[in-house]
PDBQT receptor file of N, H, CA, C and O in Angstrom, charges set to zero:
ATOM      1  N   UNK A   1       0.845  -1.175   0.000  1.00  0.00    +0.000 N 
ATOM      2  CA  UNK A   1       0.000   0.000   0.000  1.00  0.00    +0.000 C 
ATOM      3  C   UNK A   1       0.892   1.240   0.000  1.00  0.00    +0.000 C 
ATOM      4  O   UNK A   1       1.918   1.336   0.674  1.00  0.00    +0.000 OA
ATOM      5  N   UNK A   2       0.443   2.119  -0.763  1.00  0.00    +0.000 N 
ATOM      6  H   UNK A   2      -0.390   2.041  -1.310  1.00  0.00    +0.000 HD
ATOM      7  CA  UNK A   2       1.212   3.476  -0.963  1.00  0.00    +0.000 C 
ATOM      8  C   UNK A   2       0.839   4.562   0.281  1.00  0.00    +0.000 C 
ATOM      9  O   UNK A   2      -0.287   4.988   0.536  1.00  0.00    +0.000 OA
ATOM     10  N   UNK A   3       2.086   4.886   0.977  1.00  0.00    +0.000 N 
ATOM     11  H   UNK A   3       3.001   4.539   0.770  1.00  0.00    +0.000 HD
ATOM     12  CA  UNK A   3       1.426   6.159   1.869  1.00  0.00    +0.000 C 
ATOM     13  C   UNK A   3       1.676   7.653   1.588  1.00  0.00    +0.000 C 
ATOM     14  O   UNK A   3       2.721   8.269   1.379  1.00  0.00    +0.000 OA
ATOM     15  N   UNK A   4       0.628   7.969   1.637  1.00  0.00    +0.000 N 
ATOM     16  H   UNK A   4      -0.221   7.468   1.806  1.00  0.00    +0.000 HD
ATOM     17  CA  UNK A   4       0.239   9.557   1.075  1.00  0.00    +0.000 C 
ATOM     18  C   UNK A   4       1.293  10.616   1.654  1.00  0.00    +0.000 C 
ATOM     19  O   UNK A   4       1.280  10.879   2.856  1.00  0.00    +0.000 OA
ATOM     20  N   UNK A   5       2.102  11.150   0.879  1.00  0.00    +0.000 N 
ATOM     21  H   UNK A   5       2.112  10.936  -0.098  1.00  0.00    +0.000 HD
ATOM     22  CA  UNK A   5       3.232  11.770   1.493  1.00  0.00    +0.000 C 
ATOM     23  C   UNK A   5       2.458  13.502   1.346  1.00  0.00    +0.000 C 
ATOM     24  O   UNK A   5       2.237  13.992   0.239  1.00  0.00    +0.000 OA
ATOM     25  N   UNK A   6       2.197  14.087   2.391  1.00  0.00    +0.000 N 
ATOM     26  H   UNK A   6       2.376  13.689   3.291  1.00  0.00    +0.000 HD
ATOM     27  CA  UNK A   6       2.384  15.789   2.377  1.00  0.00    +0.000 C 
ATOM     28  C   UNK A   6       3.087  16.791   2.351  1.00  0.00    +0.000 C 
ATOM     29  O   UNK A   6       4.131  16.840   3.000  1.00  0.00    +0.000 OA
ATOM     30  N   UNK A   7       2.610  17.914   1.505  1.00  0.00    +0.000 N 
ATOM     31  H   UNK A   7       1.761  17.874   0.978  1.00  0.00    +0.000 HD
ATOM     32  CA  UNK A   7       3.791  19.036   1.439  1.00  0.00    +0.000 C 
ATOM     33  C   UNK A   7       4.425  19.454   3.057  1.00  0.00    +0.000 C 
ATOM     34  O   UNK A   7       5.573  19.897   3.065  1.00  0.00    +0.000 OA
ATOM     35  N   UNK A   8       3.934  19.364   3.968  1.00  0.00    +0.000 N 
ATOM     36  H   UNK A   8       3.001  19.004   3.962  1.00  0.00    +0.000 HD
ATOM     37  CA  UNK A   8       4.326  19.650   5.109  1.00  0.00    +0.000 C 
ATOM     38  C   UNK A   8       5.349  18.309   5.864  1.00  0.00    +0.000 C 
ATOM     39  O   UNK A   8       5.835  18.123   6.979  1.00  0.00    +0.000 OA
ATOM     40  N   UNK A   9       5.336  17.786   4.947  1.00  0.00    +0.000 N 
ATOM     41  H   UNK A   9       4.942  17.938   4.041  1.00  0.00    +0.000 HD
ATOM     42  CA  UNK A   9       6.485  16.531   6.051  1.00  0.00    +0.000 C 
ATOM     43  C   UNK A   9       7.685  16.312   5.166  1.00  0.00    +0.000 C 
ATOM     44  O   UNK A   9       7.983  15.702   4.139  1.00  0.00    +0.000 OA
ATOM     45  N   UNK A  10       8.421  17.390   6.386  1.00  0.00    +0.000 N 
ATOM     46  H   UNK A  10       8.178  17.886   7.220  1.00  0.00    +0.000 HD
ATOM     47  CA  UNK A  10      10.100  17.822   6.058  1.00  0.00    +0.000 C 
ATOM     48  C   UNK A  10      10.753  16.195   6.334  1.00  0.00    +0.000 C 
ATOM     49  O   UNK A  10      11.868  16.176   5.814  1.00  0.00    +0.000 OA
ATOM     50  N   UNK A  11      10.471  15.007   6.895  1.00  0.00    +0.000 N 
ATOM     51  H   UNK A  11       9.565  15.022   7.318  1.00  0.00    +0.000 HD
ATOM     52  CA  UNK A  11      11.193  13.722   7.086  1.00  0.00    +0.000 C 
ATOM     53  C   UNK A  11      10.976  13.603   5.932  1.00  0.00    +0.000 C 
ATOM     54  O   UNK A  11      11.935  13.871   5.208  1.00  0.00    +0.000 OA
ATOM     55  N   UNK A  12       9.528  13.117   5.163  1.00  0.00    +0.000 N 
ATOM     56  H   UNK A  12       8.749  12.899   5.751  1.00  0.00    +0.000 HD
ATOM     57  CA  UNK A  12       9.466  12.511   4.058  1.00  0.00    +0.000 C 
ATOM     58  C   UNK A  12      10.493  12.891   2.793  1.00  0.00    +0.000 C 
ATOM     59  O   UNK A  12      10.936  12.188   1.885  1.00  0.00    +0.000 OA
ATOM     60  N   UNK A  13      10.635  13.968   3.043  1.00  0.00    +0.000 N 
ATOM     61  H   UNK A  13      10.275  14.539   3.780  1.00  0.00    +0.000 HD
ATOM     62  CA  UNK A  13      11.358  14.763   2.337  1.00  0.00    +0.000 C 
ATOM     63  C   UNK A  13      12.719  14.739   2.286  1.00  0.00    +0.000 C 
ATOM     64  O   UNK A  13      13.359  14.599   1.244  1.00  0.00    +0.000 OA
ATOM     65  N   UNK A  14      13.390  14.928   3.860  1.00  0.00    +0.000 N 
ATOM     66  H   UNK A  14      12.870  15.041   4.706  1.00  0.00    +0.000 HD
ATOM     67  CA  UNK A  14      14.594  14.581   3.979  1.00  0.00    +0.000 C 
ATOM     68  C   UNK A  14      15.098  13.001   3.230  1.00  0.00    +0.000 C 
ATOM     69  O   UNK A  14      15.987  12.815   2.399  1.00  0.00    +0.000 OA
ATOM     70  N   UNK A  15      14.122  11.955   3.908  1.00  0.00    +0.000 N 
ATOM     71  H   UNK A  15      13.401  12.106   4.584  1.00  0.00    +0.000 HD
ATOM     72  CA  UNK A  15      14.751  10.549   3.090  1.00  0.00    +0.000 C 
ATOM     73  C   UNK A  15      14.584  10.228   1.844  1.00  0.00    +0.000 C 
ATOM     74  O   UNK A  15      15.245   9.303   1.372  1.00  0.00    +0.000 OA
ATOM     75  N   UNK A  16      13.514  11.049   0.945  1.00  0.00    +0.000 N 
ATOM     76  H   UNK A  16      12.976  11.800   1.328  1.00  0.00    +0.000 HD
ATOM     77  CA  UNK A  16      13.726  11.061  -0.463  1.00  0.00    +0.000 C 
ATOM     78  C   UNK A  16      14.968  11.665  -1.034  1.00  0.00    +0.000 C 
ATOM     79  O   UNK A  16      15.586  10.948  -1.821  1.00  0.00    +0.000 OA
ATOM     80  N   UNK A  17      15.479  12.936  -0.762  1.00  0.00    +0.000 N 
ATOM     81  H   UNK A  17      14.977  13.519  -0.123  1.00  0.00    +0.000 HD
ATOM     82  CA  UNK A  17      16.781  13.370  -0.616  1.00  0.00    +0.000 C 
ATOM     83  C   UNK A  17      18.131  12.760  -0.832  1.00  0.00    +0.000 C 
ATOM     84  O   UNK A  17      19.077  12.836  -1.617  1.00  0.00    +0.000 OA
ATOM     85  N   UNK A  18      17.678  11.978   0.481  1.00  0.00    +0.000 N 
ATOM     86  H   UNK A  18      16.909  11.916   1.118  1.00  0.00    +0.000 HD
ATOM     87  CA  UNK A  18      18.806  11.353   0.863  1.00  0.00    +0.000 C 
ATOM     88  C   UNK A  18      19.327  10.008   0.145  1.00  0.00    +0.000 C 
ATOM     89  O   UNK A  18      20.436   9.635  -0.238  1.00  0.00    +0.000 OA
ATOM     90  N   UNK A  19      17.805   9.346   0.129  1.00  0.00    +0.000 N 
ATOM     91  H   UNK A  19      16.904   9.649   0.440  1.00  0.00    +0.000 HD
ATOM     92  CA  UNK A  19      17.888   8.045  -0.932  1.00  0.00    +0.000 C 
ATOM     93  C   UNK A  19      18.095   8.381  -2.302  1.00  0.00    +0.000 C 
ATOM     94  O   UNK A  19      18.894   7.736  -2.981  1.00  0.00    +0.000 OA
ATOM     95  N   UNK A  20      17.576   9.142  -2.671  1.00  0.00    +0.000 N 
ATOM     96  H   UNK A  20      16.927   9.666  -2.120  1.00  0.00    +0.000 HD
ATOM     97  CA  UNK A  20      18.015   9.334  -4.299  1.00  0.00    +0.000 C 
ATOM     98  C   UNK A  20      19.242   9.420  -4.989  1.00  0.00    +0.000 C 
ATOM     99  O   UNK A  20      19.635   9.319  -6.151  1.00  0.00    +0.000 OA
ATOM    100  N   UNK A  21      19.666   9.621  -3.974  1.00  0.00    +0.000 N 
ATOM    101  H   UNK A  21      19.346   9.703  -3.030  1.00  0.00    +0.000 HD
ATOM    102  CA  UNK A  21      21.693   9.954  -3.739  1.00  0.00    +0.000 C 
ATOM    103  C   UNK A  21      22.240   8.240  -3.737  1.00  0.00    +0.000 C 
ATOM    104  O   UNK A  21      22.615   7.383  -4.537  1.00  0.00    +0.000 OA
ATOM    105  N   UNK A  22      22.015   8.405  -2.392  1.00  0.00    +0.000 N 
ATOM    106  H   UNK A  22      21.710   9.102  -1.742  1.00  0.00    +0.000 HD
ATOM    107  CA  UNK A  22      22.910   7.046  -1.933  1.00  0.00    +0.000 C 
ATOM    108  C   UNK A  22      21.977   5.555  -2.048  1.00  0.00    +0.000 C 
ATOM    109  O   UNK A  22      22.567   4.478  -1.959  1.00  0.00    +0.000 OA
ATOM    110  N   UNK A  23      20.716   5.607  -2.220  1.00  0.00    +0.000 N 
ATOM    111  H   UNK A  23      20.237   6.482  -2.293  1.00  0.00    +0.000 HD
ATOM    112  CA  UNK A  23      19.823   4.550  -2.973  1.00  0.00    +0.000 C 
ATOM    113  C   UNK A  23      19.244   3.952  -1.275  1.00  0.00    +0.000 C 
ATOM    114  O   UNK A  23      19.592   4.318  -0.152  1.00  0.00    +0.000 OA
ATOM    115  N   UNK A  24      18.332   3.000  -1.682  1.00  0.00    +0.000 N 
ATOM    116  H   UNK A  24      18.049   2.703  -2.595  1.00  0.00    +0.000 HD
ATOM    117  CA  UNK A  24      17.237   2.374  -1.047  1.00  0.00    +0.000 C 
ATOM    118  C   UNK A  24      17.851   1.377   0.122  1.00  0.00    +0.000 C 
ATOM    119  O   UNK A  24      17.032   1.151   1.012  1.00  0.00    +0.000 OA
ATOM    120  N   UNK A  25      19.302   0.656   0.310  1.00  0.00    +0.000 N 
ATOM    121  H   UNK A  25      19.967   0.840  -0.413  1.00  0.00    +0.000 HD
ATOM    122  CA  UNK A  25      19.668   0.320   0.912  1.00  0.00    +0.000 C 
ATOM    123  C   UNK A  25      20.776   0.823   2.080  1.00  0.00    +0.000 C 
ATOM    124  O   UNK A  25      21.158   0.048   2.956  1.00  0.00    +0.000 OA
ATOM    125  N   UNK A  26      21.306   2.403   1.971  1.00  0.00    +0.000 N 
ATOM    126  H   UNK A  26      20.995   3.033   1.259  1.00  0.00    +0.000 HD
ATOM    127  CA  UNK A  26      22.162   2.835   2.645  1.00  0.00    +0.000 C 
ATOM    128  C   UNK A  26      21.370   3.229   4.004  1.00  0.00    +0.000 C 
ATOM    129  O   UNK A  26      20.202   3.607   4.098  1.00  0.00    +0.000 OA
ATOM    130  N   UNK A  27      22.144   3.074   4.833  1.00  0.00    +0.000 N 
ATOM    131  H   UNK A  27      23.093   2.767   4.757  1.00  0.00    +0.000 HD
ATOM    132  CA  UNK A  27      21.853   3.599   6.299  1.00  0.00    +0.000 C 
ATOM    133  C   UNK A  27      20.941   4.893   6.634  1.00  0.00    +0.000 C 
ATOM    134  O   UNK A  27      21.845   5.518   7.189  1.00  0.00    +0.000 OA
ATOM    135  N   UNK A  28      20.108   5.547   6.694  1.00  0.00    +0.000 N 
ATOM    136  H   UNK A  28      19.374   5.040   6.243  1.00  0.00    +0.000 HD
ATOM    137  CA  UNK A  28      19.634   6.340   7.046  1.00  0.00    +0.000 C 
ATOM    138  C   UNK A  28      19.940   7.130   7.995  1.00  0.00    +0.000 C 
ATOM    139  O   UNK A  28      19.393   6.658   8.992  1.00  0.00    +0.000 OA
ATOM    140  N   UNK A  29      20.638   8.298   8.345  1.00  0.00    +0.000 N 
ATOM    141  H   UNK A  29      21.082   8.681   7.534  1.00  0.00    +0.000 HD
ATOM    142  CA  UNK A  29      21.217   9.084   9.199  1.00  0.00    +0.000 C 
ATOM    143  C   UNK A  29      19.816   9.942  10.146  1.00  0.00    +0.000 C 
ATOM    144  O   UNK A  29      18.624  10.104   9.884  1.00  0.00    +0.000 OA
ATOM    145  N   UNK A  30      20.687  10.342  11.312  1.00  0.00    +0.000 N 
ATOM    146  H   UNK A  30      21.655  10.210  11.525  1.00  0.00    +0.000 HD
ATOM    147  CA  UNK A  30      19.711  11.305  12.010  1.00  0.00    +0.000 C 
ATOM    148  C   UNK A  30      18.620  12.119  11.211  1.00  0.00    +0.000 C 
ATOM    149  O   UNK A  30      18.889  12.370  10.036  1.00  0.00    +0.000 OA
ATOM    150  N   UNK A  31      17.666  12.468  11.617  1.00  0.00    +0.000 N 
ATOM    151  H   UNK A  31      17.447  12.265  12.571  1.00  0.00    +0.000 HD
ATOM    152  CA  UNK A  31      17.011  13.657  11.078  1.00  0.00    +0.000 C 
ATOM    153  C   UNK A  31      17.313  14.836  11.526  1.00  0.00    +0.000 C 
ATOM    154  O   UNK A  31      17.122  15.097  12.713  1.00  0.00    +0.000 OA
ATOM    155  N   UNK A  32      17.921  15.905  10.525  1.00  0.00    +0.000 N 
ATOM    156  H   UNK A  32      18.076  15.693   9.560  1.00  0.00    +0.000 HD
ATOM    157  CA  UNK A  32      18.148  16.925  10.883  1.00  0.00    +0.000 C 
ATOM    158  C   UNK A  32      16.460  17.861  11.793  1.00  0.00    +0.000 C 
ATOM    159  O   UNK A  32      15.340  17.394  11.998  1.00  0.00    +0.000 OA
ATOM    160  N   UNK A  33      17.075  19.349  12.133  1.00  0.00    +0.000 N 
ATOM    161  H   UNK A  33      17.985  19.728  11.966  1.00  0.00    +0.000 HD
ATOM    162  CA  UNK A  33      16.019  19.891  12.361  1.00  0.00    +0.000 C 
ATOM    163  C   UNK A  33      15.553  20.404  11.298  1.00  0.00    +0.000 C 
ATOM    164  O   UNK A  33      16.327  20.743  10.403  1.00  0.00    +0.000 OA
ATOM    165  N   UNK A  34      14.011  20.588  11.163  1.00  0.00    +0.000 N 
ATOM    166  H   UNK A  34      13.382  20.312  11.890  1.00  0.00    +0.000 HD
ATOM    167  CA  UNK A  34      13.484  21.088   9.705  1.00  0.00    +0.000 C 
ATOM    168  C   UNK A  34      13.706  22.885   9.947  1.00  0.00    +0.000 C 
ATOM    169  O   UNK A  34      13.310  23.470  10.954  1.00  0.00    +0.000 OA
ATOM    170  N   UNK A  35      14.363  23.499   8.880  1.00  0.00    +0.000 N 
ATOM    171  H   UNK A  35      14.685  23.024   8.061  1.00  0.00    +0.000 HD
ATOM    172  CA  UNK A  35      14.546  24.806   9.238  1.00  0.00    +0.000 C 
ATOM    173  C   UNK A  35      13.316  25.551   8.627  1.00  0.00    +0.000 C 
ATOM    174  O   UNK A  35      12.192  25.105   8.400  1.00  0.00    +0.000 OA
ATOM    175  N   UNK A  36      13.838  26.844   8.414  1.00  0.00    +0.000 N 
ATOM    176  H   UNK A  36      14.752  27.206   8.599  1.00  0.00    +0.000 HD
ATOM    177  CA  UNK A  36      12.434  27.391   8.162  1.00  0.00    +0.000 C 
ATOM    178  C   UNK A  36      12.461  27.617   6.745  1.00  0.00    +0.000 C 
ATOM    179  O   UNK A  36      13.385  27.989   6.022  1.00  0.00    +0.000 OA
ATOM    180  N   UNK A  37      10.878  27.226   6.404  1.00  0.00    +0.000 N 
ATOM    181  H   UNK A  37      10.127  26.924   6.992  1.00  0.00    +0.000 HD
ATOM    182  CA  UNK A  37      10.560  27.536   4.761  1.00  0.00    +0.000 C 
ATOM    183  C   UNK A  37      10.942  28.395   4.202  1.00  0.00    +0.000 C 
ATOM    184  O   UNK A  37      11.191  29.336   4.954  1.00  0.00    +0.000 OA
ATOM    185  N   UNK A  38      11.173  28.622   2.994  1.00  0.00    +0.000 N 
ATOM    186  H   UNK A  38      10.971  27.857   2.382  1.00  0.00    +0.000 HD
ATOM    187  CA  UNK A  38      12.171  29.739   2.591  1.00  0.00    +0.000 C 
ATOM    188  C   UNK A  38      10.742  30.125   1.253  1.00  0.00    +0.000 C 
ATOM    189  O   UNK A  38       9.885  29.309   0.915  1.00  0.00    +0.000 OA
ATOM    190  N   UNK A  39      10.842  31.226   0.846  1.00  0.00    +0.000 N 
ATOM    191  H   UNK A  39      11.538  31.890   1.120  1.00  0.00    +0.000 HD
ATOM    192  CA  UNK A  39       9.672  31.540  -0.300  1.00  0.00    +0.000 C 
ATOM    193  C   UNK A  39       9.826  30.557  -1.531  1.00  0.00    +0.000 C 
ATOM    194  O   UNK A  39      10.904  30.281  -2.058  1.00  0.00    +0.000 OA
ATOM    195  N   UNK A  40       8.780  30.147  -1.852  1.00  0.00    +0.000 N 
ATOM    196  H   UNK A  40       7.905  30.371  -1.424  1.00  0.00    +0.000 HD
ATOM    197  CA  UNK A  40       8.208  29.077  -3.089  1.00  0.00    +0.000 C 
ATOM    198  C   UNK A  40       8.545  27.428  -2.823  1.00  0.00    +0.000 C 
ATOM    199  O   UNK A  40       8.512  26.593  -3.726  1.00  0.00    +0.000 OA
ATOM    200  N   UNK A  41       8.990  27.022  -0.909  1.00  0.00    +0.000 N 
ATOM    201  H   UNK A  41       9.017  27.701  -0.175  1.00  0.00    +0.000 HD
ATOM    202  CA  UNK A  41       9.279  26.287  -1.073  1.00  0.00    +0.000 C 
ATOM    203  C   UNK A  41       8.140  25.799   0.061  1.00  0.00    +0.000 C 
ATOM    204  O   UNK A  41       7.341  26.608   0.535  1.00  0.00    +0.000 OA
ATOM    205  N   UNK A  42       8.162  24.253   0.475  1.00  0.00    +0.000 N 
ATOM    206  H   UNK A  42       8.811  23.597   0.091  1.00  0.00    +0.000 HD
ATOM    207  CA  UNK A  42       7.489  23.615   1.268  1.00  0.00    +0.000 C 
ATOM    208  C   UNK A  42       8.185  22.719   2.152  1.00  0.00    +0.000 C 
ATOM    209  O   UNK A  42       9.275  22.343   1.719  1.00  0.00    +0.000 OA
ATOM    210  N   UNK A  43       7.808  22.239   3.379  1.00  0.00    +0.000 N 
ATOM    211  H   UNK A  43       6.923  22.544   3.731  1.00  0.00    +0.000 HD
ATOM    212  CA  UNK A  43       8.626  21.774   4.038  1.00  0.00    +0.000 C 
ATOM    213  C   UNK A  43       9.010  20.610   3.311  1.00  0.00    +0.000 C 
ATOM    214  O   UNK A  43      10.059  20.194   3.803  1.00  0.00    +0.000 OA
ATOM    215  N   UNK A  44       8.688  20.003   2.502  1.00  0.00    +0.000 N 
ATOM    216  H   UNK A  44       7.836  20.340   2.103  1.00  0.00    +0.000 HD
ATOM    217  CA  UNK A  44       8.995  18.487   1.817  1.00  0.00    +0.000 C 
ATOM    218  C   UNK A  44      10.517  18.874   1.317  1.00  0.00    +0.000 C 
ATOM    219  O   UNK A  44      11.690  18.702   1.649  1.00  0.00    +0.000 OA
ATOM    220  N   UNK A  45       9.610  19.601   0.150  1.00  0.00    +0.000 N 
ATOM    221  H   UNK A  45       8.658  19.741  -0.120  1.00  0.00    +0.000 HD
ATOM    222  CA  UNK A  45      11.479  20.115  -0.413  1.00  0.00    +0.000 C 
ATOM    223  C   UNK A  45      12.218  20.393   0.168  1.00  0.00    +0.000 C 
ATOM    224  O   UNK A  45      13.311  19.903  -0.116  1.00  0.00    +0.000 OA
ATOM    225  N   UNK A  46      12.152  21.443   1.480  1.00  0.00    +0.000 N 
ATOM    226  H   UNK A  46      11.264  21.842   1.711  1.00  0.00    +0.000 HD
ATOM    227  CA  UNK A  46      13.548  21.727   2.043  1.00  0.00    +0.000 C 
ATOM    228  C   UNK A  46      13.991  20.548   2.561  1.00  0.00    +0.000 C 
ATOM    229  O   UNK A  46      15.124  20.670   3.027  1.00  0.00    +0.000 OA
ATOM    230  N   UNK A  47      13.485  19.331   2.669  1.00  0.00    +0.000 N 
ATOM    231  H   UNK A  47      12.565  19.231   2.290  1.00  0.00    +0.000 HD
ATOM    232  CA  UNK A  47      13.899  18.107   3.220  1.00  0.00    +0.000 C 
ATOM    233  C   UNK A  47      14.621  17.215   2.254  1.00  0.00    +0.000 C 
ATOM    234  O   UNK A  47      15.547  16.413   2.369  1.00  0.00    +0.000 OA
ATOM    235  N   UNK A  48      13.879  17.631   1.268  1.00  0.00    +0.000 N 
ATOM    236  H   UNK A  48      13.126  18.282   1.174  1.00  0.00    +0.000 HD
ATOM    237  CA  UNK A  48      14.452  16.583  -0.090  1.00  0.00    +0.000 C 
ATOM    238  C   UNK A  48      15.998  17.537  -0.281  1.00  0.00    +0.000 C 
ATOM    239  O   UNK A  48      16.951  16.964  -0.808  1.00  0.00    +0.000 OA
ATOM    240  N   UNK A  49      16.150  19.084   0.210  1.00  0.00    +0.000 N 
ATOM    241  H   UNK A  49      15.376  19.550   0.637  1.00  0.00    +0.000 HD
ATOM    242  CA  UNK A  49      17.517  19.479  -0.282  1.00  0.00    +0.000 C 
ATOM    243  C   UNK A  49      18.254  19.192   0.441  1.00  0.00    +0.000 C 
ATOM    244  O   UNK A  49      19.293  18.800  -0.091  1.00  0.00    +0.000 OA
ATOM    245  N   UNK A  50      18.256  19.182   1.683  1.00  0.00    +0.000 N 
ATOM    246  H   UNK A  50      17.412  19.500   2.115  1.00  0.00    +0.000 HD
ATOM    247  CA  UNK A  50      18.829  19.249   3.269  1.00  0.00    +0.000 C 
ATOM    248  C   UNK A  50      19.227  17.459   3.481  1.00  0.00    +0.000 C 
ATOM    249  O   UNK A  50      20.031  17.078   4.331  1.00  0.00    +0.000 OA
ATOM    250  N   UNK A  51      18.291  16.262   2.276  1.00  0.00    +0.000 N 
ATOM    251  H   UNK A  51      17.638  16.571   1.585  1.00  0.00    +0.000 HD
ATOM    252  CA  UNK A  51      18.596  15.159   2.100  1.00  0.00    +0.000 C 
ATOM    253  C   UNK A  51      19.665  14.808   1.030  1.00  0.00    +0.000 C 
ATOM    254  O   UNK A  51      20.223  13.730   0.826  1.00  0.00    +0.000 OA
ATOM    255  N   UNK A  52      19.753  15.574   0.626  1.00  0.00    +0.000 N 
ATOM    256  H   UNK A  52      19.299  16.450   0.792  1.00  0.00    +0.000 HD
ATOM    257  CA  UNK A  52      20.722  15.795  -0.714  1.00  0.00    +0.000 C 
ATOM    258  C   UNK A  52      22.309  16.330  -0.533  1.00  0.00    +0.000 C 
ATOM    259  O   UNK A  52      23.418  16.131  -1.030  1.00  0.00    +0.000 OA
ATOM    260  N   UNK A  53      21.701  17.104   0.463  1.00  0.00    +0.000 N 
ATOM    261  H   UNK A  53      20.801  17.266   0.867  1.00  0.00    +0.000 HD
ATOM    262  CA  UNK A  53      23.127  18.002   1.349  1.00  0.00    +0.000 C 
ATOM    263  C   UNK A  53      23.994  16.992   2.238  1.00  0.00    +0.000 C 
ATOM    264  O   UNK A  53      25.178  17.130   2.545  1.00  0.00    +0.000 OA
ATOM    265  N   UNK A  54      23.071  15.867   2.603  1.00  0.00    +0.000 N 
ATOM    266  H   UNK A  54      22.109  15.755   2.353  1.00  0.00    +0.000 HD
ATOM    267  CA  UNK A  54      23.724  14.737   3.672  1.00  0.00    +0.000 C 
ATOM    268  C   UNK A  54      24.231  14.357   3.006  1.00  0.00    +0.000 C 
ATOM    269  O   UNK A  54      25.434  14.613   3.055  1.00  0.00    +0.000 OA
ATOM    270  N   UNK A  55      23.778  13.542   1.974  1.00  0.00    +0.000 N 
ATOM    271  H   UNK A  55      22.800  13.335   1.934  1.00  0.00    +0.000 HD
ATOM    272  CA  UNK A  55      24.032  12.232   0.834  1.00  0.00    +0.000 C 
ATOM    273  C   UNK A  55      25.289  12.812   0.354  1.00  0.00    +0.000 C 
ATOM    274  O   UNK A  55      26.321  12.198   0.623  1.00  0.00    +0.000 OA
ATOM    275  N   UNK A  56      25.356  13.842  -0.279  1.00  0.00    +0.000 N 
ATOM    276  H   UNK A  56      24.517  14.341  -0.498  1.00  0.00    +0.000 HD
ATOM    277  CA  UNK A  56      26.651  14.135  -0.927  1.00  0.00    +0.000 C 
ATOM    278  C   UNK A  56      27.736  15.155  -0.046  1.00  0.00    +0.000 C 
ATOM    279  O   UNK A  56      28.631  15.736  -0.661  1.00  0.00    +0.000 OA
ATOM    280  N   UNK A  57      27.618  15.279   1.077  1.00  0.00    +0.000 N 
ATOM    281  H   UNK A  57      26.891  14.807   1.576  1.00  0.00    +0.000 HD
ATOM    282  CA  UNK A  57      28.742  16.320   1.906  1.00  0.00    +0.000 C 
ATOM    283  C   UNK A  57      28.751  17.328   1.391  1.00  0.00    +0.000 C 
ATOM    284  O   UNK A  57      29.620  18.003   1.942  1.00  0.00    +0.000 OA
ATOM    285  N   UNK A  58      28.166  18.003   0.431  1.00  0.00    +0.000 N 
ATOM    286  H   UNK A  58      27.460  17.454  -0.017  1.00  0.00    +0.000 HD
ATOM    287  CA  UNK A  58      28.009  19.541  -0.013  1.00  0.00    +0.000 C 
ATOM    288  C   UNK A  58      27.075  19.790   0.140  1.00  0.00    +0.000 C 
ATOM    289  O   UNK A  58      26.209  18.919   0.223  1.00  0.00    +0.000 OA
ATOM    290  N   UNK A  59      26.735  21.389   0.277  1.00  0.00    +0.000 N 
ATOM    291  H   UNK A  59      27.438  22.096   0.210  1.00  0.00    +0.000 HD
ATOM    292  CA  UNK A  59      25.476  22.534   0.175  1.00  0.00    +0.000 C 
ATOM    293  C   UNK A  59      24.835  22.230  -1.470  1.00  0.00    +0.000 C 
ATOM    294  O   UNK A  59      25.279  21.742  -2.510  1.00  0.00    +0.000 OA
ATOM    295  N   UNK A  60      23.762  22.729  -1.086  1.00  0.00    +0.000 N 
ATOM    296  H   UNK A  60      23.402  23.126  -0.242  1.00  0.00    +0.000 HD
ATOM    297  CA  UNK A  60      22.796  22.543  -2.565  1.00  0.00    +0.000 C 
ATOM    298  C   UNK A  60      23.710  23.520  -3.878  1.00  0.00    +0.000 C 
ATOM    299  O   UNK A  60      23.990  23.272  -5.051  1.00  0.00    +0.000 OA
ATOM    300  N   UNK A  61      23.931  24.547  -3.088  1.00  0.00    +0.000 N 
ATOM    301  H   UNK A  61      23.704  24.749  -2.135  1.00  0.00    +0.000 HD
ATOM    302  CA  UNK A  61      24.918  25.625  -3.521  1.00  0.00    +0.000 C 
ATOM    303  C   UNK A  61      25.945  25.098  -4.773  1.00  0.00    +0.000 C 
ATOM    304  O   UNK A  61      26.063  25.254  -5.989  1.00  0.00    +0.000 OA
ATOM    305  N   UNK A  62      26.580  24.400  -3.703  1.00  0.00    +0.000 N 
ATOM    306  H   UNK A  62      26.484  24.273  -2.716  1.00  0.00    +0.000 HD
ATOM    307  CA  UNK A  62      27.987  23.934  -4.752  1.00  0.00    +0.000 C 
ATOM    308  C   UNK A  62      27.472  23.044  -6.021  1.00  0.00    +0.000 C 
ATOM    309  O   UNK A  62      27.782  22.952  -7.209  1.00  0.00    +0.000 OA
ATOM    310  N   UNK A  63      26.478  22.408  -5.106  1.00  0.00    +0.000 N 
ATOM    311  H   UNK A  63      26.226  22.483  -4.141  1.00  0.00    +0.000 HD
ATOM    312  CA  UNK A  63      25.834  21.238  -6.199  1.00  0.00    +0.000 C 
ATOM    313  C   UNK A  63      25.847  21.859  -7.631  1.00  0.00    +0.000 C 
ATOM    314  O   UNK A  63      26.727  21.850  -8.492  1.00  0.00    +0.000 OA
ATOM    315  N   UNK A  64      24.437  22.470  -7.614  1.00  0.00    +0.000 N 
ATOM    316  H   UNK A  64      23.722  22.478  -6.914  1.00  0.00    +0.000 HD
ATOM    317  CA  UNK A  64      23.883  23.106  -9.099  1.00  0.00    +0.000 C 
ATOM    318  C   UNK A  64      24.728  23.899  -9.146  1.00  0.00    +0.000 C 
ATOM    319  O   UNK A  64      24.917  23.716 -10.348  1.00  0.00    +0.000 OA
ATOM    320  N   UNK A  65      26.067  25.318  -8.683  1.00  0.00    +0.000 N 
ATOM    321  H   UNK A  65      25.913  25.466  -7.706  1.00  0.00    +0.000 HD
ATOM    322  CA  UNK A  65      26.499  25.666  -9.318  1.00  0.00    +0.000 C 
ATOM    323  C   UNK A  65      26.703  27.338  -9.162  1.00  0.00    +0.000 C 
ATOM    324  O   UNK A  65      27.317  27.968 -10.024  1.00  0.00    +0.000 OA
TER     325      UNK A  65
């Protein structure tokens, strides 16, 4: 069964992030704290970036550029 993920859940977000990086079997780290929404974004995404930021040891920053 599929569970209904919301724009407001910064976890869901963080471990999509994080898995998309390092994939479906790596360890799952702490959950950071969810910081604060920034304009046009939702807590999911800042989780999915802040999951992205773990996975690879850089800021979103360096990432894209």
């Amino acid at each position: 069964m599929h569970q209904l993920i919301t724009d407001g859940d910064f976890k869901a977000g963080f471990e999509a992030g994080f898995r998309a990086i390092r994939g479906k079997v790596a360890a799952l780290p702490a959950y950071p704290a969810a910081p604060a929404t920034k304009a046009n974004m939702t807590p999911y995404l800042m989780g999915v970036r802040k999951g992205i930021e773990r996975a690879t040891g850089k800021s979103i920053d360096e990432i894209t550029g």
